[in-house]
N, CA, C and O atoms as a DFTB+ gen file, in Angstrom:
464 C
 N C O
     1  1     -24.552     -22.788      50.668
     2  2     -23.439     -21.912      50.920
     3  2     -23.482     -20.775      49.901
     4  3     -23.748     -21.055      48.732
     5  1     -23.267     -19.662      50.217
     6  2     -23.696     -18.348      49.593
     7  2     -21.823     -17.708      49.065
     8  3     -20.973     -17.219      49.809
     9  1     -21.739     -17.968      47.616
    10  2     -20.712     -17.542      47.104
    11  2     -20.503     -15.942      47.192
    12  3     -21.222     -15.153      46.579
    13  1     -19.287     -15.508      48.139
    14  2     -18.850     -14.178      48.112
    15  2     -18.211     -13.645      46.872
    16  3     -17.346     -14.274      46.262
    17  1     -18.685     -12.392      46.487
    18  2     -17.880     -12.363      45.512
    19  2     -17.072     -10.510      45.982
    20  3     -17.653      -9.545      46.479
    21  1     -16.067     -10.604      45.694
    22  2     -15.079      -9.701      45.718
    23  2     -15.149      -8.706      44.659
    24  3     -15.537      -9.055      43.544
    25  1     -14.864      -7.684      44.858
    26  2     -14.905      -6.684      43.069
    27  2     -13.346      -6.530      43.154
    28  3     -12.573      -6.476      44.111
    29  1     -13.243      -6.498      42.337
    30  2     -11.889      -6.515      41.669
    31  2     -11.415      -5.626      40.818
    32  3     -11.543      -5.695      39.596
    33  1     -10.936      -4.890      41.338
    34  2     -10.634      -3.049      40.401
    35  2      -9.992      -3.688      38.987
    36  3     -10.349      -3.196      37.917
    37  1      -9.251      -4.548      39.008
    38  2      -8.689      -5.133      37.115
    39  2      -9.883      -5.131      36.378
    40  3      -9.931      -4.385      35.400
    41  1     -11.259      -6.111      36.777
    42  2     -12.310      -6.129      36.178
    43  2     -13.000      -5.065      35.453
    44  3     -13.553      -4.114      36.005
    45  1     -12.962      -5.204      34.572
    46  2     -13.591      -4.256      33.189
    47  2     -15.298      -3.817      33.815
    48  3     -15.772      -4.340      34.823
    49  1     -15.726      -3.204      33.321
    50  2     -17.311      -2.952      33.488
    51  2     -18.171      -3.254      32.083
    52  3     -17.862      -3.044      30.910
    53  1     -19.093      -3.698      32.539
    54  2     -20.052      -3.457      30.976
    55  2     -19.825      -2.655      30.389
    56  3     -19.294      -2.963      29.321
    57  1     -19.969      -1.669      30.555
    58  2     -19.869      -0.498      29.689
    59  2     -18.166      -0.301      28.897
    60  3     -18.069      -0.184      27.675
    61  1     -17.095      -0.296      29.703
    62  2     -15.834      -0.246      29.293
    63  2     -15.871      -1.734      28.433
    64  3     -15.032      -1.659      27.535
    65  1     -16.397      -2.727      28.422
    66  2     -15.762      -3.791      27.544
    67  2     -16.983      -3.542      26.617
    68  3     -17.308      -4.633      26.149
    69  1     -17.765      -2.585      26.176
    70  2     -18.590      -2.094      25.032
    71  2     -17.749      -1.235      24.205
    72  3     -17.490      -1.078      23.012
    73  1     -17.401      -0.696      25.450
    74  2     -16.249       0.778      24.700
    75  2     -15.317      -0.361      23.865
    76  3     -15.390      -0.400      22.637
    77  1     -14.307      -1.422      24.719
    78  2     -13.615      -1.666      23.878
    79  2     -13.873      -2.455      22.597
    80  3     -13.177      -2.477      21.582
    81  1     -15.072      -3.129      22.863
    82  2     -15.769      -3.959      21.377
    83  2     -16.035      -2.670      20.514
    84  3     -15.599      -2.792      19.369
    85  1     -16.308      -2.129      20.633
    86  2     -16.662      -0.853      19.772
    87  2     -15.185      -0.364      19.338
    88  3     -15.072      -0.013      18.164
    89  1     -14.472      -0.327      19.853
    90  2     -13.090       0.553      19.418
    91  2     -12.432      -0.908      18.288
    92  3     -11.924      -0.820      17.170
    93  1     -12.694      -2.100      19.095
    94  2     -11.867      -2.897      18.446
    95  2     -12.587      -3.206      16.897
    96  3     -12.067      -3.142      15.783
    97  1     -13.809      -3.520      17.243
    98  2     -14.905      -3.034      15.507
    99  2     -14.221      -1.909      14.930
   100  3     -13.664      -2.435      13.966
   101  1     -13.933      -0.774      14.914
   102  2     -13.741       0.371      14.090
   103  2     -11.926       0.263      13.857
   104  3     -11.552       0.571      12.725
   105  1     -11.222      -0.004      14.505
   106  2      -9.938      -1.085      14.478
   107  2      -9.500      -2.155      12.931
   108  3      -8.555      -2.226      12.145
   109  1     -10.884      -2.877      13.144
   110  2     -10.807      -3.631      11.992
   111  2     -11.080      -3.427      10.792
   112  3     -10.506      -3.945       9.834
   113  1     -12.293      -2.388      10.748
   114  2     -12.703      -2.124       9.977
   115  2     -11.576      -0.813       9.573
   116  3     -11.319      -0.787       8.369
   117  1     -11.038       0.019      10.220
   118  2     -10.028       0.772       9.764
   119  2      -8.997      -0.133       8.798
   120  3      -8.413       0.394       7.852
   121  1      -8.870      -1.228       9.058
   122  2      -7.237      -1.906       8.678
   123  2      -7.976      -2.610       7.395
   124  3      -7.432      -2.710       6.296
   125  1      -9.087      -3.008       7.647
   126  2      -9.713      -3.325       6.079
   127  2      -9.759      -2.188       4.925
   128  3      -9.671      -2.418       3.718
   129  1      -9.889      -1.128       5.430
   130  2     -10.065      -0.329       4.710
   131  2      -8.768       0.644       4.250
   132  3      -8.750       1.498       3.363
   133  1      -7.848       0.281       5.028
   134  2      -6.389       0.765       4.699
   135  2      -5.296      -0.478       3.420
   136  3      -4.231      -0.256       2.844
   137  1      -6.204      -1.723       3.418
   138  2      -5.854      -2.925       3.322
   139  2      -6.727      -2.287       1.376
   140  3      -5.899      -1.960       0.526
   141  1      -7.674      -2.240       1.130
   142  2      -8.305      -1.781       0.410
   143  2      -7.554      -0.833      -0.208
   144  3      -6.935      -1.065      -1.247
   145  1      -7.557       0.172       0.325
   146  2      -6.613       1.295      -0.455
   147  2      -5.175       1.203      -0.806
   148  3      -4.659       2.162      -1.379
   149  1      -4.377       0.005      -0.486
   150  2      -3.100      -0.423      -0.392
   151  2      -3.394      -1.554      -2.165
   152  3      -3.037      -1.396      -3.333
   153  1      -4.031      -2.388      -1.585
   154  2      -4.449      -2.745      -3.146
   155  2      -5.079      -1.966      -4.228
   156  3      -4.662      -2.251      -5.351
   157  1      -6.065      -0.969      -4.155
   158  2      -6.298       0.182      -5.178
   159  2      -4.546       1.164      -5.839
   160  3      -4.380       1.480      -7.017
   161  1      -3.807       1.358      -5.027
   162  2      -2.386       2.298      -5.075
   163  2      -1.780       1.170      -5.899
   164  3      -1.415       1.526      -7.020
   165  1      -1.591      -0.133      -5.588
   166  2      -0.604      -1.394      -6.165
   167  2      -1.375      -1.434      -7.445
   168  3      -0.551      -0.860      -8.157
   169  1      -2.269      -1.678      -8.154
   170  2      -3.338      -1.551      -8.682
   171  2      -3.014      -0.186     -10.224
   172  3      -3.105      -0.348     -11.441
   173  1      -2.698       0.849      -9.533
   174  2      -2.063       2.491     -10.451
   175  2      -0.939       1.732     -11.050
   176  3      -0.560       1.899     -12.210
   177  1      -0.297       0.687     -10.006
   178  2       1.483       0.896     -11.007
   179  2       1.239      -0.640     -11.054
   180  3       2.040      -1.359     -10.456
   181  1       0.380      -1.096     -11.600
   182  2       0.346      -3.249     -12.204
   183  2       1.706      -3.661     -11.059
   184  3       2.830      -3.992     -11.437
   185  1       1.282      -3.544      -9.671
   186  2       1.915      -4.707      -8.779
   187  2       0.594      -5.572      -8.098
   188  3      -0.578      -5.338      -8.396
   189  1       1.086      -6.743      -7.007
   190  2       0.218      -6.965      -6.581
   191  2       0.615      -6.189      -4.812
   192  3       1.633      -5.656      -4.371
   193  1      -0.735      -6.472      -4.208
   194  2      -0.710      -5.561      -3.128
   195  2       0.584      -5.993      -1.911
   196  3       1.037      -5.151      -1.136
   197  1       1.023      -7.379      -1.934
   198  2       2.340      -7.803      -1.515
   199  2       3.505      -7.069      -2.138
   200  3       4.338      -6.596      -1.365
   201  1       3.696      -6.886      -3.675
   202  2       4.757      -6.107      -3.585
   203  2       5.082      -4.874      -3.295
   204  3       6.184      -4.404      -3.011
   205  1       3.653      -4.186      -3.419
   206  2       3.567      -2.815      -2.965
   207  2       3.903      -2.575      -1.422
   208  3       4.343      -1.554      -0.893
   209  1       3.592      -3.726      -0.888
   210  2       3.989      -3.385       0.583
   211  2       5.456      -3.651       0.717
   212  3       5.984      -3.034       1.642
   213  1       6.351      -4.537      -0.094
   214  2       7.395      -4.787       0.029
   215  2       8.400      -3.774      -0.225
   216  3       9.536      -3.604       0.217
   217  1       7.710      -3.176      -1.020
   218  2       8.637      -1.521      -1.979
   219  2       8.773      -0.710      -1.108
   220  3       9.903      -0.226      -1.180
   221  1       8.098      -0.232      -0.170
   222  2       7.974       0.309       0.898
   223  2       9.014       0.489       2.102
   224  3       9.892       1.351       2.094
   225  1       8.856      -0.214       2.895
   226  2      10.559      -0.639       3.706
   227  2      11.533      -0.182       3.035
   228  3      12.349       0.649       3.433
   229  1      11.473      -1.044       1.296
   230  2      12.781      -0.617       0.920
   231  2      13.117       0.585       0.431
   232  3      14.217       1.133       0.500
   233  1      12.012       1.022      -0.125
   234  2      12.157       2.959      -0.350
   235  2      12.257       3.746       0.332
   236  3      12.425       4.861      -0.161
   237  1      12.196       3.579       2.363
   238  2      12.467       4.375       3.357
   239  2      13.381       3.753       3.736
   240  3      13.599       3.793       4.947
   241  1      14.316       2.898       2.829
   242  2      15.527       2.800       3.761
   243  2      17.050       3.716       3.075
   244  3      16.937       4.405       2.061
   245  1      17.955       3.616       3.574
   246  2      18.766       4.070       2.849
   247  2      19.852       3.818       2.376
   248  3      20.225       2.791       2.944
   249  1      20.590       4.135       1.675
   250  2      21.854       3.649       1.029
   251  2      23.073       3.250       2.128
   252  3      24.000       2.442       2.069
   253  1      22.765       3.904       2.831
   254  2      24.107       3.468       4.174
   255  2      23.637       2.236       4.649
   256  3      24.405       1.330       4.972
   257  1      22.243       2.143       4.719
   258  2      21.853       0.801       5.342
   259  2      20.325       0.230       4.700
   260  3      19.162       0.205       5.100
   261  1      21.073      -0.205       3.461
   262  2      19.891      -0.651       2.688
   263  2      19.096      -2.013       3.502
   264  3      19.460      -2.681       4.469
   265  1      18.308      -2.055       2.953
   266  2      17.377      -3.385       3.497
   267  2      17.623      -4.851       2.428
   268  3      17.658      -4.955       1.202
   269  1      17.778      -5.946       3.632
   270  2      17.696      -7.047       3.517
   271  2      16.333      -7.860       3.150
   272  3      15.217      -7.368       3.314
   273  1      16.547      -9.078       2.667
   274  2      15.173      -9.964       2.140
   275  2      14.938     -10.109       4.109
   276  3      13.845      -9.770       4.561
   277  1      15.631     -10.427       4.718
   278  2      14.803     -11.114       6.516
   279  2      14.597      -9.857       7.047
   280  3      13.641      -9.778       7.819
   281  1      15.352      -8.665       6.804
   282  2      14.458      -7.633       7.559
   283  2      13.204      -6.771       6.776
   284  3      12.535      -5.894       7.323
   285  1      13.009      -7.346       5.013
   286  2      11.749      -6.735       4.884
   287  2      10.755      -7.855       5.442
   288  3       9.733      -7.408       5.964
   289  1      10.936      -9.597       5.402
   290  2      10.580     -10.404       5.513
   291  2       9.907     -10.001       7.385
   292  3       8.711      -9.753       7.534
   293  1      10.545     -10.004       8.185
   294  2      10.314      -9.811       9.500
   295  2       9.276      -8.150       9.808
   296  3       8.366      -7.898      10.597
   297  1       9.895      -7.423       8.884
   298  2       8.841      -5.883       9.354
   299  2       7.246      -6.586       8.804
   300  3       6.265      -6.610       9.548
   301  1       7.240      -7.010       7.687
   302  2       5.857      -7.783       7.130
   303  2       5.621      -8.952       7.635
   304  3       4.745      -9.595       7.056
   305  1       6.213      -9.522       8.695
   306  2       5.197     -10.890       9.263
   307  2       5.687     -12.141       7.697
   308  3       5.301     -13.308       7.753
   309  1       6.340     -11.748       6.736
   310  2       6.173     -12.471       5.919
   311  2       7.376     -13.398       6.105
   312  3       8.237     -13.078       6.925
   313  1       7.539     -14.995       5.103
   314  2       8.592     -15.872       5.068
   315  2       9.475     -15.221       4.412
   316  3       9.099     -14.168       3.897
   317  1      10.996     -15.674       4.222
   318  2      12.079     -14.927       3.872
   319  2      11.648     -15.551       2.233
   320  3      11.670     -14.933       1.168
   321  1      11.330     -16.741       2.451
   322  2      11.266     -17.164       0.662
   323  2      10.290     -17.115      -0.031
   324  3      10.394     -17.606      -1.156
   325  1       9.157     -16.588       0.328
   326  2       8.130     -15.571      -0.145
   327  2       8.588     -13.942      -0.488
   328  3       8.385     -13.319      -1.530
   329  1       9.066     -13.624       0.381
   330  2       9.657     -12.386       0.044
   331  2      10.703     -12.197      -0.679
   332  3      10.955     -11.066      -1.094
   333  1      11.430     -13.167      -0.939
   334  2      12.557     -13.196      -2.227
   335  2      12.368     -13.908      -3.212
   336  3      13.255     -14.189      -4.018
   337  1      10.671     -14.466      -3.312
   338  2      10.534     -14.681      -4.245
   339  2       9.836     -13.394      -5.065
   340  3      10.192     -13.113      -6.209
   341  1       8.937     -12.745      -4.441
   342  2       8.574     -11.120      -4.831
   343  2       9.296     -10.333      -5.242
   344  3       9.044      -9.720      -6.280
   345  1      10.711     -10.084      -4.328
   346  2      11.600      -9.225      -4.755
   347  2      12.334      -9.767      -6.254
   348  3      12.735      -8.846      -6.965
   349  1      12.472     -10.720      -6.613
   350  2      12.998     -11.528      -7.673
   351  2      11.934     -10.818      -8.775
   352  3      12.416     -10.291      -9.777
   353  1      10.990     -10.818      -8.639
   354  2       9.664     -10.376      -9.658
   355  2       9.909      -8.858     -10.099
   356  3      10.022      -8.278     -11.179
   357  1       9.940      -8.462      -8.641
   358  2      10.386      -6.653      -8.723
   359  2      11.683      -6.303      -9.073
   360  3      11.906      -5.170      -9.501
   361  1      12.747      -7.287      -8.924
   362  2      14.206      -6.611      -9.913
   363  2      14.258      -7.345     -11.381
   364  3      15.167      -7.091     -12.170
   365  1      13.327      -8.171     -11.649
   366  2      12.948      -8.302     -13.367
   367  2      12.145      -7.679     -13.906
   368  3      12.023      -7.770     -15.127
   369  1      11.320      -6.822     -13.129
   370  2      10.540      -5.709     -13.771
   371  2      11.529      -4.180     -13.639
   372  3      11.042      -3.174     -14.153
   373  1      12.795      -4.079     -12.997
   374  2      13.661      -2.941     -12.939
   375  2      13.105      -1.946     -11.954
   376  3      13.186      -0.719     -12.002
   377  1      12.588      -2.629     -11.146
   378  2      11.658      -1.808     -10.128
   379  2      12.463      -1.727      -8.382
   380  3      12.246      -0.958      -7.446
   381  1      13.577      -3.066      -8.553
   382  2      14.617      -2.785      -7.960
   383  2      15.547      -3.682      -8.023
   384  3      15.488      -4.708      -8.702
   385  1      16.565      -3.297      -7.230
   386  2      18.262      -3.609      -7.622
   387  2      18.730      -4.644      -6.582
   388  3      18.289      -4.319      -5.480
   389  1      19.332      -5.572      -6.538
   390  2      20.285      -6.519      -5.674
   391  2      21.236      -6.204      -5.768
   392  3      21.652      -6.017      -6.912
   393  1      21.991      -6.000      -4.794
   394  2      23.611      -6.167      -4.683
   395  2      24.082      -7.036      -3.442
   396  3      23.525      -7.174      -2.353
   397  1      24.998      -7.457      -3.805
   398  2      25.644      -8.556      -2.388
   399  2      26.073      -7.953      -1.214
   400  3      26.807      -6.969      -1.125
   401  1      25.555      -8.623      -0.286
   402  2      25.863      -7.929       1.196
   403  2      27.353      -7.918       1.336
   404  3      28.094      -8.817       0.939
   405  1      27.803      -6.587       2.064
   406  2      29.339      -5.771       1.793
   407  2      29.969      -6.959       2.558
   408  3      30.874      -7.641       2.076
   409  1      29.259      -7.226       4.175
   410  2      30.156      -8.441       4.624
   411  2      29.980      -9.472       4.397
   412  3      31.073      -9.996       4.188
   413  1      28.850     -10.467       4.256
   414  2      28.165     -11.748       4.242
   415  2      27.860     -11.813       2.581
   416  3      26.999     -11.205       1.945
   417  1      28.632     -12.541       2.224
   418  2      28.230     -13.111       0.561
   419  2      27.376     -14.199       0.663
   420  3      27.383     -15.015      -0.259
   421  1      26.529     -14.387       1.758
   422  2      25.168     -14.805       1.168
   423  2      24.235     -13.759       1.440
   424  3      23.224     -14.287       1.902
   425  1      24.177     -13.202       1.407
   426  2      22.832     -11.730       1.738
   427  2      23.031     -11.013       0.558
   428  3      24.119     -10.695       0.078
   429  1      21.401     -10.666      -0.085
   430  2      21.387      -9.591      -0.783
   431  2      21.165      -8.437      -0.049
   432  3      20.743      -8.517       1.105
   433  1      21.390      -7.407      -0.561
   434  2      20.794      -5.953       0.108
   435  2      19.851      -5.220      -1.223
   436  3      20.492      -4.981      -2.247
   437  1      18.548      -4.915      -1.212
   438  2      17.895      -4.223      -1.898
   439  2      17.549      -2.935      -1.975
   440  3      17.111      -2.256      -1.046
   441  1      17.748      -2.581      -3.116
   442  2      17.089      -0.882      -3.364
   443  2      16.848      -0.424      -4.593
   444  3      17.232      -0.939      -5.643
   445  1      16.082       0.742      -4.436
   446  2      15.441       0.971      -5.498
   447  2      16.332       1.663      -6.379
   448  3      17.270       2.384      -6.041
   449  1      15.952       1.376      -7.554
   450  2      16.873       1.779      -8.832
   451  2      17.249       3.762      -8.523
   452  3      18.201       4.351      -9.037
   453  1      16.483       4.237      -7.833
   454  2      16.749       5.630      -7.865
   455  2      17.503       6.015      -6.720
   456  3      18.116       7.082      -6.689
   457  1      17.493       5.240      -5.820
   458  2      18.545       5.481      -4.475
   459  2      20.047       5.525      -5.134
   460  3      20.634       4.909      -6.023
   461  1      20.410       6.796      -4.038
   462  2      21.956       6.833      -4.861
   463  2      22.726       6.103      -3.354
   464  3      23.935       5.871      -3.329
């Protein structure tokens, strides 16, 4: 019995699933290399490359609506108690500030010592 086979316009072509191995190679290798330069920058000011990413969020956020430990925790993929254990590191180095969340007295809200 002689298997029919159908083409199927979804089906990728050789060539297009080269294209995309190729795009997805230069992909990775982009994010390694952004990953690289993120630890070289953390590196200028003695953090490690986790807190440098953590400073971040909180330095584009703003005083009307400072950032929380679960929403820097959630923008980074990271645990809430990993990330407040970092931030704990970074407001004993004066690198930033806690204050208690305006409604919820269990939430901190973080920011940097220069945000007014």
């Amino acid at each position: 019995m002689r298997l029919l086979r159908r083409r199927n316009p979804s089906c990728s072509t050789r060539k297009e699933t080269a294209r995309f191995a190729a795009f997805s190679t230069t992909i990775s290798r982009s994010d390694r290399s952004l990953e690289a330069c993120r630890e070289i920058f953390a590196g200028f000011v003695d953090l490690s490359p986790t807190q440098y990413l953590i400073l971040i969020p909180i330095k584009n956020s703003t005083a009307a609506e400072p950032m929380g430990v679960n929403q820097v925790a959630e923008r980074l993929y990271l645990s809430g108690a990993f990330v407040t254990n970092e931030i704990n590191k970074l407001v004993s180095d004066s690198l930033l500030e806690k204050s208690p969340h305006p409604e919820d007295g269990r939430r901190c809200n973080s920011r940097s010592p220069s945000m007014e």
